[in-house]
C-alpha positions in Angstrom: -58.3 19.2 74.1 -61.6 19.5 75.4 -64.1 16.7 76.2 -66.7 16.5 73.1 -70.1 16.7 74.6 -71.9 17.6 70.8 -71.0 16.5 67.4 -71.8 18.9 64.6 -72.0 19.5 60.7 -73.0 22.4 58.9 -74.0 22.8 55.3 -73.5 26.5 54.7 -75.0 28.3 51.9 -75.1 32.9 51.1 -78.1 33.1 53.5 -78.6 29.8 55.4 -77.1 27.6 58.0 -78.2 24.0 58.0 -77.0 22.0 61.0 -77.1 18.6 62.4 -75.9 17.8 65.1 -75.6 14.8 67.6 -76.2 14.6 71.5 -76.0 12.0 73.8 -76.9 9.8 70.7 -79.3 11.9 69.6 -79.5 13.8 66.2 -81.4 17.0 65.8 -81.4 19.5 62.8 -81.6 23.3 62.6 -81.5 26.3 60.4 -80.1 29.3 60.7 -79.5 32.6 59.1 -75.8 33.1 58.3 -75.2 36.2 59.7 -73.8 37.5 62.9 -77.4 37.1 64.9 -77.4 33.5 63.3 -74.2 32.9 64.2 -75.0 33.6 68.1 -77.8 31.4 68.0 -75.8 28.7 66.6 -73.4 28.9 69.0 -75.8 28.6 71.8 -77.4 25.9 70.4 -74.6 24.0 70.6 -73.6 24.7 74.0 -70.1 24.1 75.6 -67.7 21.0 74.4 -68.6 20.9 70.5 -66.5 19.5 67.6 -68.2 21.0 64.1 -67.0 20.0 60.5 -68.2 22.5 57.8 -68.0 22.7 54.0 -65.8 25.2 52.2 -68.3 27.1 50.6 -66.5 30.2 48.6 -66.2 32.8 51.1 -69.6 32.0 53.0 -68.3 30.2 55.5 -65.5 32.1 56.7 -67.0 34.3 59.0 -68.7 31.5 60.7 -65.5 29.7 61.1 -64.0 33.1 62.9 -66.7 33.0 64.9 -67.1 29.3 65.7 -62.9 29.5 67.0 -63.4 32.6 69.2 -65.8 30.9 70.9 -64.0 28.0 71.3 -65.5 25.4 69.4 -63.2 22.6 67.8 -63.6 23.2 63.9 -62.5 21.5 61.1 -63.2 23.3 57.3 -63.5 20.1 54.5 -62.7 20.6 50.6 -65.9 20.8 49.0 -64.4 17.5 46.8 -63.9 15.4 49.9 -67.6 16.0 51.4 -69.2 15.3 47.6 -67.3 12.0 47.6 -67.8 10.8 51.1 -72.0 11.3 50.2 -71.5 9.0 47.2 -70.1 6.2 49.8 -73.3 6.6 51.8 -75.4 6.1 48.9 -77.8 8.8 49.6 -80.4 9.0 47.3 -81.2 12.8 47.4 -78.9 16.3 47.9 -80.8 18.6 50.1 -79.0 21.2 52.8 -80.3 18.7 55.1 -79.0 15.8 54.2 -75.7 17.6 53.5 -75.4 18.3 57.0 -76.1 14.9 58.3 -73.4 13.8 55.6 -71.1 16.2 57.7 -72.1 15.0 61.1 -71.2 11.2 59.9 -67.6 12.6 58.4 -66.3 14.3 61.4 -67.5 11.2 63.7 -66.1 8.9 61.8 -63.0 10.6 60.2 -59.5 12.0 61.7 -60.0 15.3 62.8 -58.0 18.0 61.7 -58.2 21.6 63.6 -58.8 24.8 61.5 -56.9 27.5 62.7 -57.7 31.5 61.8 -55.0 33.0 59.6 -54.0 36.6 61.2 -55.6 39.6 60.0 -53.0 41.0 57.7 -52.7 37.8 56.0 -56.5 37.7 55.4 -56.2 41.3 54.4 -53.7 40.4 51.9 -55.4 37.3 50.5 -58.4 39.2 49.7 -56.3 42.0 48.0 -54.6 38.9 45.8 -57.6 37.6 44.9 -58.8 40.9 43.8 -55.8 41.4 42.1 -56.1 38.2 40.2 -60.0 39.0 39.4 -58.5 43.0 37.9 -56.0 41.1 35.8 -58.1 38.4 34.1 -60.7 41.5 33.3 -57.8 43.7 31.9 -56.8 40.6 29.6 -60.5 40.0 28.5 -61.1 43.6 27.7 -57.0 43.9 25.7 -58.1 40.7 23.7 -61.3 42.3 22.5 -59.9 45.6 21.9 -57.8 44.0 19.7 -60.6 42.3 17.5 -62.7 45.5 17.3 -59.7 47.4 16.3 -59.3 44.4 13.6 -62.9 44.8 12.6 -62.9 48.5 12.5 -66.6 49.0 12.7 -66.9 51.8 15.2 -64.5 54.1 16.8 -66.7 54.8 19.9 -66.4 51.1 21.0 -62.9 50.8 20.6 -62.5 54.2 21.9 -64.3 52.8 25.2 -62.4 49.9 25.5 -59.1 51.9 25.7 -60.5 54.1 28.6 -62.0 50.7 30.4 -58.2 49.4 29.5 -56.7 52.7 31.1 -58.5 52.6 34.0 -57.9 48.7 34.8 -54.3 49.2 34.7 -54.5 52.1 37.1 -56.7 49.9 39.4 -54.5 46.9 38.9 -51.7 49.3 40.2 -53.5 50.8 43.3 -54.6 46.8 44.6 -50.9 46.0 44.2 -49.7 48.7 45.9 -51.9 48.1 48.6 -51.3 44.5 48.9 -47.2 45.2 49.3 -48.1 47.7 52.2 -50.0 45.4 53.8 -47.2 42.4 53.8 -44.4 44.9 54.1 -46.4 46.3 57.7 -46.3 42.8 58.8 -42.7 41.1 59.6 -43.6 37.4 58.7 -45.4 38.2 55.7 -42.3 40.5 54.9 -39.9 37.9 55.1 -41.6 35.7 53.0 -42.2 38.4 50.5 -38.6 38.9 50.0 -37.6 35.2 50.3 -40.4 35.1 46.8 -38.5 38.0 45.3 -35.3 36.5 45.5 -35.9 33.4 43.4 -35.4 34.0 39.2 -38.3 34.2 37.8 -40.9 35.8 40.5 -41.1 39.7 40.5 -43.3 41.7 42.1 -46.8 41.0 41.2 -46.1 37.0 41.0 -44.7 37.1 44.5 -48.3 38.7 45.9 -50.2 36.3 43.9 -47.6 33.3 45.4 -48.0 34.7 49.0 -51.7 35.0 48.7 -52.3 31.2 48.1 -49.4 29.4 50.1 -49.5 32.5 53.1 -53.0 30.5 54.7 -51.6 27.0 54.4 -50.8 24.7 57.4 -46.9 25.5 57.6 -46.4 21.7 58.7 -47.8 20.2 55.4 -45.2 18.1 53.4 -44.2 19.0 49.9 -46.0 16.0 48.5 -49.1 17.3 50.0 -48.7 21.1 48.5 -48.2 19.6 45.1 -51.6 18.1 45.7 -53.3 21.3 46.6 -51.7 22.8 44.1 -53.1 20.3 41.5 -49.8 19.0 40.0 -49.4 15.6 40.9 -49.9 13.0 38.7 -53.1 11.1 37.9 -52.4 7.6 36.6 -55.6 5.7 35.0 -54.8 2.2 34.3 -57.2 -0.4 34.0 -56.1 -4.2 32.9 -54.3 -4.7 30.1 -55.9 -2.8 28.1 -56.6 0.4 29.6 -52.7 2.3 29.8 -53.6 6.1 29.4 -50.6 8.4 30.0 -50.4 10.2 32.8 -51.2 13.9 33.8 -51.6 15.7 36.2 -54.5 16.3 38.7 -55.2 19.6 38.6 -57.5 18.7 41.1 -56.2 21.7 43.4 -55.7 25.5 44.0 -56.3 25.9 39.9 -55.3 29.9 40.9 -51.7 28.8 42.5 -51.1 26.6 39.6 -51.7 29.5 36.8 -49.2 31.4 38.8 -46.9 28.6 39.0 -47.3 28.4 35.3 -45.7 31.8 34.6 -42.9 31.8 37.0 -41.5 28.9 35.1 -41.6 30.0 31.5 -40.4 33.2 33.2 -37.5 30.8 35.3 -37.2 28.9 31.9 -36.1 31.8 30.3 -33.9 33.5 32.4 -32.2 31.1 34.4 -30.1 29.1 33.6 -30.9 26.1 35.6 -34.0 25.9 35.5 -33.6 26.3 31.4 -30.7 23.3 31.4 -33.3 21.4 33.7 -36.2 21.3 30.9 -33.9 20.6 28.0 -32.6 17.5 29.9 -36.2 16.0 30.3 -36.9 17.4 26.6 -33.7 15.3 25.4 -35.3 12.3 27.3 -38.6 12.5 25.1 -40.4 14.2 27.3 -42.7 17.0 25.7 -42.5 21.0 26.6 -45.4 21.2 28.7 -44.3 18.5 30.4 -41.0 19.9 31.0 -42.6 23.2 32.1 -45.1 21.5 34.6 -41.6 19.8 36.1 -40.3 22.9 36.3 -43.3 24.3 38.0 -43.1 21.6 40.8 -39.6 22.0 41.4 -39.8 25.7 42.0 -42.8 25.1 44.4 -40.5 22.5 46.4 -38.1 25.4 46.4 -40.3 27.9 47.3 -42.2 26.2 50.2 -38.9 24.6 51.5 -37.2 28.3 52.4 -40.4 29.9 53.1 -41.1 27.3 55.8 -37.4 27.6 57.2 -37.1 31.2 56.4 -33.2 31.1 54.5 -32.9 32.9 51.4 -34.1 31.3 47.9 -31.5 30.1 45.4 -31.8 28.7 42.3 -28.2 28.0 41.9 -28.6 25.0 44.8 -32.3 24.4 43.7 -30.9 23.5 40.3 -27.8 22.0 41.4 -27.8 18.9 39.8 -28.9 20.7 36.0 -26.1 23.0 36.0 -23.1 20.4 37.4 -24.4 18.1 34.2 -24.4 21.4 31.7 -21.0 22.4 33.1 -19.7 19.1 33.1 -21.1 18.8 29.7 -19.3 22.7 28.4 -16.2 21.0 29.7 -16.2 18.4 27.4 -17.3 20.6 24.7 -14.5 23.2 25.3 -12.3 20.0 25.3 -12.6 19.3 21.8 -12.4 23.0 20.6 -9.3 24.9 18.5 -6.6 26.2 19.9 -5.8 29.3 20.7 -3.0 29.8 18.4 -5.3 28.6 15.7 -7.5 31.3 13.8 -10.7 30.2 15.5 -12.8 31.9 17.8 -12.6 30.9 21.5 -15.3 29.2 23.3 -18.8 28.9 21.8 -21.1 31.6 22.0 -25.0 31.7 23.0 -26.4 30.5 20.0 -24.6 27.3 19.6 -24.9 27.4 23.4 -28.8 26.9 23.3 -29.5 24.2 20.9 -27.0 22.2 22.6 -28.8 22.7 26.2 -32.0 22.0 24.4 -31.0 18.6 22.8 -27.5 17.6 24.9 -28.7 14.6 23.5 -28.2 14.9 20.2 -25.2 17.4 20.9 -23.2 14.5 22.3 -23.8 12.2 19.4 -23.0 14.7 17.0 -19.0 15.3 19.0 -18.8 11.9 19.0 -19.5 11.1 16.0 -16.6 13.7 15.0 -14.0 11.9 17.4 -14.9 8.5 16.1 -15.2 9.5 12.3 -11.7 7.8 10.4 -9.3 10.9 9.5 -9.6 10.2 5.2 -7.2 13.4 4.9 -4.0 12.6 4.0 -0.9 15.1 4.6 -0.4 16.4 0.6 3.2 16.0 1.1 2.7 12.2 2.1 0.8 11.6 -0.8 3.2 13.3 -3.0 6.3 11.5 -2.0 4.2 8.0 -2.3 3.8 9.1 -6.0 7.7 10.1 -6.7 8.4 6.9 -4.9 6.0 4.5 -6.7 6.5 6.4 -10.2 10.5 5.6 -9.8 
């Protein structure tokens, strides 16, 4: 690490740079243009041995940051969330670009530093096909919702006659940004390999594993699984105040909000194909807890599986993700089968998947109701029994 000679923050906005920086206990502010001529001068400006902190800004300051780290320069990229909240500690009274650098400047002096580092090109390639491909997708839904309520009002043919083409040609777009984003992972080996580690878990196809890659591809590969569920929004937020104040908890959803919609539908999809994952929310639902909650479990459960085999590279299974679910169910069809017919009797074997279900939904209530069957007094009386206690008593 070199020897810091300049401190630095920059406030970066479409068309501006604003920085402040500190030398040899002095502090001096600049602007600049953000563009590659701005950039240059920035650079020069700050002169050998610089540490800078900048502001996640959308995608405004990421060419700045690719330029900052092939020069050299020690960066560190904030959340937007953290640098808000760290200007509310120092009280300032006003918000300008200025004043947001100098807020900068104090939080990489003061704070622990940690180092940005450039993602490689195909994955930048592929994160910006993702997010297109997430941008296609939320137009396409738009545009199917309100062909459906102009086909419900019936009004005029021409506008629901556009829609359908607009429709059309989203889908075919859709297609093309996919298919380009799976070239691009599939021409890079890491990428690759984590592509298929995605595909192999229940519940992730094709498009779900390009939108997965796209978010957890740029992340620090030595960040704990308590940290991603952070980033990804789902821990849980506990407000508490007294003795009065007990709300329940949630969760965050102070994170990647675009990971977490993702998430989302890989567990209702994991929910309803797997059977582990499905035996894992119906035990949380049989402890009172409600669906969503159940879901949002199962989300965070699939993204500690997810990030646990992409990090170590070994293939996904739900089977040992959802170990401890399916022993319980099996150990719990065991019993079941137990207290079935016989064979020989004129029953049907087993149970089949529609008694199957409600009983993984509500084990519960499934257990009470067997036994509440083994523990019920036997009240039927062999007729023969009964018979012969008559002839007897009647003599």
């Amino acid at each position: 690490m070199q020897q810091i000679k300049t401190w630095c923050g920059i406030d970066v906005s479409a068309k501006t740079l604003a920085a402040c920086r500190c030398r040899d206990k002095r502090q001096e502010s600049r602007e600049f243009a953000n563009n590659a001529e701005g950039h240059a001068a920035l650079l020069k400006w700050l002169g050998r041995g610089a540490r800078v902190c900048v502001e996640a800004t959308g995608v405004y300051h990421l060419q700045l940051a690719l330029a900052l780290r092939r020069a050299g320069v020690e960066l560190m990229v904030v959340n937007p969330r953290v640098a808000k909240d760290y200007s509310k500690t120092l009280s300032n009274r006003s918000k300008t670009d200025k004043v947001d650098a100098a807020v900068l400047l104090d939080y990489v002096q003061r704070m622990d530093f940690t180092p940005w580092e450039a993602p490689s090109t195909a994955v930048q390639q592929m994160r910006e096909l993702g997010r297109r491909l997430t941008e296609l997708v939320r137009v396409s839904v738009e545009e199917k919702n309100r062909l459906h309520a102009k086909k419900a009002a019936a009004l005029s043919r021409a506008v629901i006659h556009d829609i359908e083409q607009h429709v059309a040609q989203l889908k075919k777009r859709i297609k093309a940004i996919e298919t380009a984003a799976i070239k691009v992972i599939k021409a890079d080996d890491d990428l690759r390999t984590q592509y298929e580690i995605l595909l192999a878990a229940t519940g992730i196809g094709a498009r779900s594993a390009v939108l997965l890659l796209t978010e957890l591809a740029v992340l620090d590969p030595t960040m704990t699984v308590r940290e991603l569920v952070a980033y990804a929004g789902l821990d849980p937020r506990v407000y508490e105040s007294g003795t009065s104040v007990h709300r329940p908890a949630r969760i965050s959803k102070v994170g990647n909000a675009r990971l977490r919609a993702t998430l989302y539908m890989t567990a209702l999809s994991a929910i309803r194909h797997d059977r582990g994952a499905r035996a894992f929310a119906a035990r949380l639902v049989a402890r009172g807890k409600k669906k969503m909650q159940a879901i949002v479990a199962v989300m965070r459960k699939m993204l500690h599986g997810i990030w646990t085999a992409m990090q170590r590279r070994v293939p996904f299974d739900n089977a040992v993700l959802f170990a401890a679910s399916l022993a319980q169910a099996e150990s719990s069809d065991s019993a079941v089968a137990a207290n079935q017919p016989q064979l020989e009797q004129d029953h049907p074997q087993g149970r089949s998947e529609a008694k199957e279900l409600p009983q993984q939904l509500d084990p519960a209530r499934a257990k009470a109701t067997h036994s509440g069957r083994r523990n019920k007094p036997s009240s039927a009386v062999p007729a023969r029994s009964v018979n012969r206690k008559k002839r007897s008593s009647a003599a």
